[in-house]
N, C-alpha and C positions, 0 to 999 in steps of 0.2 A: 443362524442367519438373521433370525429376527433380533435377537440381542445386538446386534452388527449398527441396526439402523438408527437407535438415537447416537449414539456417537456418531455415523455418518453424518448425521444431518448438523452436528455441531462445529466439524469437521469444514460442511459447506459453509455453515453461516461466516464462519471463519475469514475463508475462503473469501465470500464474497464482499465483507468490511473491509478486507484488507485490500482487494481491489476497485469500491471503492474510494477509500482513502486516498489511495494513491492517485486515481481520477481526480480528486476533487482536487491533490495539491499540483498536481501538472496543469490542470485547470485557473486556478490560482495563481503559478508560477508564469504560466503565459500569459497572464494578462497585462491589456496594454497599460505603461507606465511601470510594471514591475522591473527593479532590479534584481530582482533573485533567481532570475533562469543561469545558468551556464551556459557556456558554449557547447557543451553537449545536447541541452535543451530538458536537462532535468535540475531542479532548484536545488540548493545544500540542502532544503530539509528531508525533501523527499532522498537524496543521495545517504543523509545520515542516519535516517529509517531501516533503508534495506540493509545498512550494516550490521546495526542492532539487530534487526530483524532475521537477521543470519545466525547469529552466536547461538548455541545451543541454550537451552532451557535447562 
């Protein structure tokens, strides 16, 4: 179990840049004057992200 916990904790940090990343650019993407939101209300770059972000490693 103790072996377990620095990879958990890398795991978290992970975790936690990626969301947030994604804060800052929904952040960014709704600001006023931006044209990059969609009508969904999530921007191409953020939308292009989680596809990458998907593919296996």
């Amino acid at each position: 179990m103790l072996a377990m916990e620095p990879a958990s904790l890398v795991m978290e940090r992970k975790m936690l840049l990626g969301i947030k990343q994604r804060a800052e650019l929904l952040a960014r993407a709704s600001a006023p004057g931006s044209s990059r939101v969609l009508r969904t209300g999530v921007s191409r770059k953020m939308r292009d992200h989680q596809q990458v972000s998907a593919l296996p490693c």
